[in-house]
C-alpha positions in Angstrom: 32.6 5.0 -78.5 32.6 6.8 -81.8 30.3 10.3 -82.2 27.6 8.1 -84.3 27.2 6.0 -81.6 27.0 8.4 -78.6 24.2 10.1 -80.8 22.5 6.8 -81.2 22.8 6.4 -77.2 21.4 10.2 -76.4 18.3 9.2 -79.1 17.4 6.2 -77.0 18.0 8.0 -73.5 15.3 10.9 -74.9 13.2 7.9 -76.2 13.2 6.4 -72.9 12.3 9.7 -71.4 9.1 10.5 -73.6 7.9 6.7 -72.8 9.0 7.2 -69.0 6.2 10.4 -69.3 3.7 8.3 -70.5 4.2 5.6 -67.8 4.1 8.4 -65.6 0.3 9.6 -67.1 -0.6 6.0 -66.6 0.5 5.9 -63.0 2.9 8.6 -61.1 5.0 5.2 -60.5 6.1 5.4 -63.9 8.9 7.9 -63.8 10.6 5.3 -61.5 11.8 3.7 -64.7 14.3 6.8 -65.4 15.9 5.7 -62.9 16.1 2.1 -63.6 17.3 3.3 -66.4 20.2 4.9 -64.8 21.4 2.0 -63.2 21.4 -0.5 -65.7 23.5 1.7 -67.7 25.9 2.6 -65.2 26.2 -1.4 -64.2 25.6 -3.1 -67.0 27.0 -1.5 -69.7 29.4 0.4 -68.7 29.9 -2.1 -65.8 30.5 0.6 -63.2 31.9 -1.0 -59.9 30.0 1.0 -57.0 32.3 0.2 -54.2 35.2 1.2 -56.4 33.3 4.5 -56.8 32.2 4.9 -53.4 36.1 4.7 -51.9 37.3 7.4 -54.3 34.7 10.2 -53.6 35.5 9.1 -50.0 39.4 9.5 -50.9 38.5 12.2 -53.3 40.4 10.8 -55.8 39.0 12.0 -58.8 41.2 11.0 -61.7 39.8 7.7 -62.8 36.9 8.0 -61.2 35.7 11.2 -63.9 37.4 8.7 -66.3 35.2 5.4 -65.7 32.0 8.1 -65.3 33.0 10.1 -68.5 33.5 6.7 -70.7 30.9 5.9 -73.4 29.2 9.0 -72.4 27.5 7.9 -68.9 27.7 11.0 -66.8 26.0 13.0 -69.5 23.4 10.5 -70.2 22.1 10.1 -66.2 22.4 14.0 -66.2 19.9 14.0 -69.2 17.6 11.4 -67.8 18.2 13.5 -64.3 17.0 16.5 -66.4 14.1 14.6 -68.1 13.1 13.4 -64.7 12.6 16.8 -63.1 11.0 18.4 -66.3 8.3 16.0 -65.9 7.8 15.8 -62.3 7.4 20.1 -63.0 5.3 19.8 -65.6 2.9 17.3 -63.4 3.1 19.3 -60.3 1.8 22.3 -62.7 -0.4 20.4 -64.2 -2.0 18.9 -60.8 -1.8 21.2 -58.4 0.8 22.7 -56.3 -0.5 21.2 -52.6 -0.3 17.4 -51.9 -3.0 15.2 -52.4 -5.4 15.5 -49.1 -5.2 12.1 -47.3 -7.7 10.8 -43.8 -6.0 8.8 -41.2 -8.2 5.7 -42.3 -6.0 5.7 -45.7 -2.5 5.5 -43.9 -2.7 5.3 -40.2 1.1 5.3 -40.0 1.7 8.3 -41.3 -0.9 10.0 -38.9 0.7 8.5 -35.8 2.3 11.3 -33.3 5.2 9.5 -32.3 8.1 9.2 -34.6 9.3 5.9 -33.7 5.6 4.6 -34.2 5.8 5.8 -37.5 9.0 4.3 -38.3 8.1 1.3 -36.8 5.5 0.7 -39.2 6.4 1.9 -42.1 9.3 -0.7 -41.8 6.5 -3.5 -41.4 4.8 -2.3 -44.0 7.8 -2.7 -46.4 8.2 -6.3 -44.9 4.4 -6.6 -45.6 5.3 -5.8 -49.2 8.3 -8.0 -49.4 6.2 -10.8 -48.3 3.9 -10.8 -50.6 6.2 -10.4 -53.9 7.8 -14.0 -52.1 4.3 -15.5 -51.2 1.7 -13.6 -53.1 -1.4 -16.0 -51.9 -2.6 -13.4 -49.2 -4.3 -10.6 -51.9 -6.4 -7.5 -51.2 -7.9 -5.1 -53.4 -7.8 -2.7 -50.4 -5.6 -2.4 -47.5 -7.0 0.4 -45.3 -9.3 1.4 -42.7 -7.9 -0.6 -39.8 -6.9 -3.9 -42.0 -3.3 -3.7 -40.6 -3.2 -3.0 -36.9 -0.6 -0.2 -35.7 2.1 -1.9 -34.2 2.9 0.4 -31.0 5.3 -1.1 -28.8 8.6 -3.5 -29.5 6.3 -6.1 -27.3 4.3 -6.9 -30.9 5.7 -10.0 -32.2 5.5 -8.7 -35.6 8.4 -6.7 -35.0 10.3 -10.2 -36.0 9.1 -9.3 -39.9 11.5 -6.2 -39.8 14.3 -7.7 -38.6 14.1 -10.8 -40.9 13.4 -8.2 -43.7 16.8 -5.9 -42.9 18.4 -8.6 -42.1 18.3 -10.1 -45.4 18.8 -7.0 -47.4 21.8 -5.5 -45.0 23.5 -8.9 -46.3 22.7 -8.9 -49.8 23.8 -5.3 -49.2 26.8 -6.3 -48.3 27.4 -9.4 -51.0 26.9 -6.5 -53.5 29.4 -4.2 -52.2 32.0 -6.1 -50.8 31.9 -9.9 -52.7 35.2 -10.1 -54.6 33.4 -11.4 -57.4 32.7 -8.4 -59.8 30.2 -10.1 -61.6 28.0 -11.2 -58.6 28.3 -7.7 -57.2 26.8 -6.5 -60.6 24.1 -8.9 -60.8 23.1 -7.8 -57.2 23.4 -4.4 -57.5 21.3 -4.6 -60.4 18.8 -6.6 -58.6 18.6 -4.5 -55.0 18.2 -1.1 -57.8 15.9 -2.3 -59.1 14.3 -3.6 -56.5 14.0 -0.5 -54.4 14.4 2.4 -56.8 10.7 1.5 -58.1 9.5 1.2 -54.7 10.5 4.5 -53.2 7.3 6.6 -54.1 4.8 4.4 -52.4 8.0 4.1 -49.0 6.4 7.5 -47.0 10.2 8.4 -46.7 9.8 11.8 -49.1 5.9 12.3 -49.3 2.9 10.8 -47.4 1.0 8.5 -49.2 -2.5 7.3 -49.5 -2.6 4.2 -49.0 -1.0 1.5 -46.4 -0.3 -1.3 -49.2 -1.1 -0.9 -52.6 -0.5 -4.3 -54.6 0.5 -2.3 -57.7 3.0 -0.5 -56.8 4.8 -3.8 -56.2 4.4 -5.0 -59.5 7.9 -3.0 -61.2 9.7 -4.3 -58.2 9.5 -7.6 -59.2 11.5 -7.0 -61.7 14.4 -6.8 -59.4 13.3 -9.5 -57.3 13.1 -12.0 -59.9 16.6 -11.1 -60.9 17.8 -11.9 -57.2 15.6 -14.6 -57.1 17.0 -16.1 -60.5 20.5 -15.5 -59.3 19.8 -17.3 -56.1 19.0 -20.6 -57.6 21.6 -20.3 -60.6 24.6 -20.0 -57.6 21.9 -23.2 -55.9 22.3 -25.3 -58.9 26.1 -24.6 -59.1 26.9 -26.5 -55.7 23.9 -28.8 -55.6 24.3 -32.4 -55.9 21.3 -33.5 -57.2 20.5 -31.2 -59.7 16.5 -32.6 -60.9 15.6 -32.4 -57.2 16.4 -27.9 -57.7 14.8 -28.0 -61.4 11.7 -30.0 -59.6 11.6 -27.1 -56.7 11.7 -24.2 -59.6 8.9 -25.7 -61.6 7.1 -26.2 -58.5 7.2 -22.9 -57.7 6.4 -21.6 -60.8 3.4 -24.4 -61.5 1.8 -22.7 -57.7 2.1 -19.1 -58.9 0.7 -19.8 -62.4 -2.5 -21.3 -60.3 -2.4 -18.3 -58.3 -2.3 -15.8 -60.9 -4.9 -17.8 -62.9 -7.0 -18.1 -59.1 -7.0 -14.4 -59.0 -7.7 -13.2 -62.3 -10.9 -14.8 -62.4 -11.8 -13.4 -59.2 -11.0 -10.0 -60.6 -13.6 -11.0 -63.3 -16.6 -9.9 -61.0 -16.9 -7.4 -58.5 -18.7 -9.7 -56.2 -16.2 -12.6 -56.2 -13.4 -9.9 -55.8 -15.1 -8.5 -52.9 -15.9 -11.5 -50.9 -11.9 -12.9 -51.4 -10.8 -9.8 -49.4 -13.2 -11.0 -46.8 -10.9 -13.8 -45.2 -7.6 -11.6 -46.5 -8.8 -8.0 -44.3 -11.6 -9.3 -41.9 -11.1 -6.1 -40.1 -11.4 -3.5 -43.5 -14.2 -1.6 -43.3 -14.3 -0.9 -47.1 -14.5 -4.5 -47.9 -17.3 -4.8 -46.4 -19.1 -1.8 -47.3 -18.1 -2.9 -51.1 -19.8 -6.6 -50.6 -22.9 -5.0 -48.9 -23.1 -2.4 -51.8 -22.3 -5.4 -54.4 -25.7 -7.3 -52.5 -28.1 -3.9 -52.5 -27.1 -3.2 -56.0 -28.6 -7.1 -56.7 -31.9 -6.2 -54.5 -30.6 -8.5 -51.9 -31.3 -5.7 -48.8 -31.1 -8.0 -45.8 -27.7 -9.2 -46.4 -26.3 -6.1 -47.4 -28.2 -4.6 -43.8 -25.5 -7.0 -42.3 -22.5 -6.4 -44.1 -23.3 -2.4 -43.9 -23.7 -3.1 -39.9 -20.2 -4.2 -39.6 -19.0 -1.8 -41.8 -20.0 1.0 -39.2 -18.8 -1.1 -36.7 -15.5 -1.5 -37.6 -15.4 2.5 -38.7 -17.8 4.5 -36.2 -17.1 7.7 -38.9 -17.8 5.6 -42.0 -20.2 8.2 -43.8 -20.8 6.1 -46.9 -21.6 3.0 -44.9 -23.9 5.3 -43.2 -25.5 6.9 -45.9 -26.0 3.8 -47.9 -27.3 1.5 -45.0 -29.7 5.1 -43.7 -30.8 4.7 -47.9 -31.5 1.2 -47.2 -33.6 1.6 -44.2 -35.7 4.6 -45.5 -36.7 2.2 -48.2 -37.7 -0.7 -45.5 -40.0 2.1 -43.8 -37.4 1.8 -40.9 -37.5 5.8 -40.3 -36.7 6.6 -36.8 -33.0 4.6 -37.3 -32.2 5.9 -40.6 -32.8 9.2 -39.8 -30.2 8.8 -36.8 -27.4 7.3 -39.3 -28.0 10.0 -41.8 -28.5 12.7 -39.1 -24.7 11.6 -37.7 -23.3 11.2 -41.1 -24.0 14.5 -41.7 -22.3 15.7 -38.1 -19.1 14.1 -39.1 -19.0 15.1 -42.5 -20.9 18.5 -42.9 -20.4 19.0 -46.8 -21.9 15.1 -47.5 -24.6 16.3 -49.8 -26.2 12.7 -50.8 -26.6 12.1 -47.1 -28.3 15.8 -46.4 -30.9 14.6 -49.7 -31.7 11.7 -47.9 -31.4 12.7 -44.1 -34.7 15.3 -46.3 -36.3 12.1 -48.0 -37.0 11.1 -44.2 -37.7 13.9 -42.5 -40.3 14.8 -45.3 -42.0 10.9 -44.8 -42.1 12.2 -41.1 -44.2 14.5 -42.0 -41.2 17.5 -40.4 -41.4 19.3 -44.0 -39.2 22.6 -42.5 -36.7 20.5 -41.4 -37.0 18.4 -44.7 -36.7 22.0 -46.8 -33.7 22.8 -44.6 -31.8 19.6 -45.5 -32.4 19.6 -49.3 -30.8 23.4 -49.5 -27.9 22.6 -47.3 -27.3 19.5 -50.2 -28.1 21.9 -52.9 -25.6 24.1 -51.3 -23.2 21.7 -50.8 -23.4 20.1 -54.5 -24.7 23.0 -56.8 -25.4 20.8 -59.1 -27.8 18.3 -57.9 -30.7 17.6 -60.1 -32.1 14.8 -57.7 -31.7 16.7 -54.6 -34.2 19.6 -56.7 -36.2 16.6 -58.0 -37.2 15.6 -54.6 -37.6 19.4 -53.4 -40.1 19.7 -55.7 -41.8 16.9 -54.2 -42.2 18.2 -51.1 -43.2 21.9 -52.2 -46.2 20.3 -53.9 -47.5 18.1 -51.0 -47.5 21.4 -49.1 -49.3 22.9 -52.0 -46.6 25.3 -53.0 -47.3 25.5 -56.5 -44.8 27.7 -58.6 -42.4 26.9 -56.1 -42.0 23.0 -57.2 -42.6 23.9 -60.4 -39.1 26.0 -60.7 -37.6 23.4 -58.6 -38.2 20.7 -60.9 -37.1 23.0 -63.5 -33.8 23.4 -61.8 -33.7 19.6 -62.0 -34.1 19.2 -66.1 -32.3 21.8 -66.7 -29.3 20.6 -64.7 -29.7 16.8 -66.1 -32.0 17.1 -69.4 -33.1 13.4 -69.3 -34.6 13.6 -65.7 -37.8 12.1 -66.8 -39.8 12.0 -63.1 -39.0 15.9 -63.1 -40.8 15.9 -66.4 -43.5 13.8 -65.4 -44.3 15.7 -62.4 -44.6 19.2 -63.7 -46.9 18.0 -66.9 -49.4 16.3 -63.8 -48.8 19.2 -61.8 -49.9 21.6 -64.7 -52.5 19.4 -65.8 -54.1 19.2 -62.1 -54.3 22.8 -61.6 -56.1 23.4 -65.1 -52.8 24.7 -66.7 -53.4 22.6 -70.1 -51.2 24.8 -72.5 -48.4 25.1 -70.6 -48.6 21.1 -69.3 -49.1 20.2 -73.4 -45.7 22.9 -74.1 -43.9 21.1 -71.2 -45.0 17.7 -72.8 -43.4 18.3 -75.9 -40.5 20.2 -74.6 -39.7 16.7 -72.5 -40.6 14.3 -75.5 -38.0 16.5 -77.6 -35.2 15.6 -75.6 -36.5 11.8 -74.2 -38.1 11.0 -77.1 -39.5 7.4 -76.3 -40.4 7.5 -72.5 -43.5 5.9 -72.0 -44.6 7.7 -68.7 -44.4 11.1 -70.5 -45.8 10.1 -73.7 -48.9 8.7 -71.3 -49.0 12.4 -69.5 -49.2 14.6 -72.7 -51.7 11.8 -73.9 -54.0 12.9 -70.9 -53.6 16.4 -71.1 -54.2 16.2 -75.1 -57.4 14.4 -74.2 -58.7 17.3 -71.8 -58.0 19.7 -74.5 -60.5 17.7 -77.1 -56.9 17.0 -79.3 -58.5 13.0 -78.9 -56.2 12.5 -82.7 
């Protein structure tokens, strides 16, 4: 009320700002706070009645309404978070990039569907999904894309029953909010639907297309309304309930369940195979889980089960590149040529500019034995990733099995001198010196390598041999 205190107000809105901008460098979701902000100011301390409001803009009568805005400073301090808001949404979009992020129809189906009301339609499900799971959070998945959710596409699909349960709850709690004569129940539930929603409305699809079709995080500042409307509930529960230790049994039943739950699925975030394998029974039809548990296996050596869940990766996702590329890796290493070359050979139609896949799509075609074809598929990786010291690594390899000297040499040079530390690049141009009678240069290249890796066995073992041919036996 007094000037010392309004200061001490505008110092905490700019405080909440600042933090607000480094929420936001954490996770875009951040800025959402602002207006969280906003609203518990307007209803909880100045305890702002929003139907009041509402009827005098509609009446335009503007007299108290500037007055109940104007008191203890409000109006100005939403305009400066407003202000804050859009300085650091500018500021981002500077800093980021003017264009939209670049997102593939396996990341958001929805939002790549032609008809409107398809689009609508699912987005609505997809908030009911959401909703669900901040009541019932048992069903988790560190990844809901590539064809885990099925498009709903006509009003036939049973699930349609989710949306109307979902609006029709929050139409009435809507309307308890606005219109209950109660004005401390309508603050408690504006408060909780604002916060609520507000948070939410990044990840909704209404102002921007997003890449993803649920994202688990972005329902964790939600909660914050929902446990306020959830804690409401049972406090107006416990008012008229009879027998009061059967509702206090119920709460610390459902709390007791979602502490196991939370404990459950922190340890399963604890390794990457156990978090993998839970989204198994969660998105049977997700492509990337399965890809991630096959990976998870090859990475441990285990190749035949990872063969399998690679398999129904590229199943479920015909253009699945990576699934591709990794399961084309895979069979090159088994000896299994003729199919891995096929994989790679149509990863690299559906994705032109996949330069791993064009490196290996070479690695086979040079153990064919089809070395122009080979030569042709390491330069359009090369070309693809300009700097690719592996891609060189393994040209090299194939100009000196066709005896092209000078020209694996510079390839392999191109390889350390892109990654220093590429010890089989150093390796092969100290035996490929050595063979051909180069001994200076080999013993040069020898110590050039050991300068930068100095304890690597397999070098130390070349320059020991070409040391030896040069009579340097100390």
């Amino acid at each position: 009320t007094d000037k010392e205190g309004h200061n001490f107000s505008i110092f905490w809105v700019l405080v909440s700002v600042i933090l607000g901008a480094v929420a936001m460098l954490c996770k875009e979701q951040g800025i959402t706070i602002l207006g969280l902000n906003a609203v518990f100011d307007a209803l909880v301390i100045n305890k702002l009645n929003v139907l009041e409001l509402i009827q005098k803009l509609l009446h335009k009568d503007k007299s108290s309404e500037n007055a109940g805005l104007l008191k203890r400073g409000l109006l100005f301090r939403i305009t400066l978070l407003i202000s804050g808001g859009a300085s650091i949404l500018y500021i981002r979009w500077r800093i980021m990039g003017t264009g939209p992020p670049a997102f593939t129809e396996v990341d958001n189906p929805a939002s790549f569907a032609d008809s409107l009301f398809v689009r609508a339609i699912n987005y609505n499900y997809y908030y009911s999904l959401n909703a669900w799971l901040l009541l019932c959070p048992w069903w988790l998945c560190f990844d809901w894309s590539m064809g885990c959710i099925p498009l709903i596409k006509s009003v036939s699909d049973w699930r349609i029953i989710a949306l109307a349960a979902l609006w029709f709850c929050l139409i009435g709690l809507i309307c308890q909010a606005l219109c209950s004569e109660d004005s401390h129940k309508r603050r408690i539930l504006t408060l909780g639907l604002g916060f609520l929603i507000i948070p939410f409305l990044p990840a909704s699809n209404l102002f921007f297309r997003v890449g993803f079709v649920i994202a688990e995080r972005v329902i964790y500042l939600p909660s914050i309304g929902y446990c306020i409307l959830f804690t409401y509930g049972f406090s107006l529960l416990s008012k008229q309930a009879k027998k009061k230790k059967n509702l206090a049994v119920a709460v610390l039943g459902i709390l007791l369940i979602n502490v196991m739950r939370c404990a459950l699925r922190s340890s399963q975030w604890r390794s990457e195979e156990q978090l993998f394998r839970s989204a198994l029974s969660v998105c049977p039809l997700n492509a990337k889980v399965h890809y991630n548990v096959g990976k998870n296996l090859a990475d441990k050596g285990n190749q035949s089960a990872a063969i399998k869940y690679y398999r129904e990766a590229v199943r479920l996702n015909p253009k699945y590149v990576h699934a591709m590329n990794n399961l084309g890796n895979i069979l090159k290493e088994r000896n299994e040529l003729q199919e891995a070359e096929e994989l790679l050979s149509l990863a690299v139609q559906i994705q032109p500019d996949f330069a791993a896949a064009w490196m290996n799509l070479g690695i086979v075609q040079n153990s064919l034995r089809r070395f122009e074809e080979a030569e042709q598929s390491y330069w359009t990786a090369i070309k693809h990733r300009k700097k690719y010291p592996d891609c060189y690594y393994n040209l090299g390899r194939l100009y000196a099995d066709l005896n092209r000297h000078i020209d694996a040499l510079n390839a392999w040079r191109n390889a350390t001198v892109l990654k220093p530390e590429h010890s089989l690049a150093w390796n092969n141009m100290i035996i490929l010196l050595d063979n051909t009678g180069n001994l200076a240069q080999a013993e040069a290249v020898g110590r050039e390598a050991l300068e930068l890796i100095p304890n690597d066995h397999s070098l130390m073992f070349s320059l020991a041999n070409v040391l030896g041919k040069s009579q340097k036996y100390k």
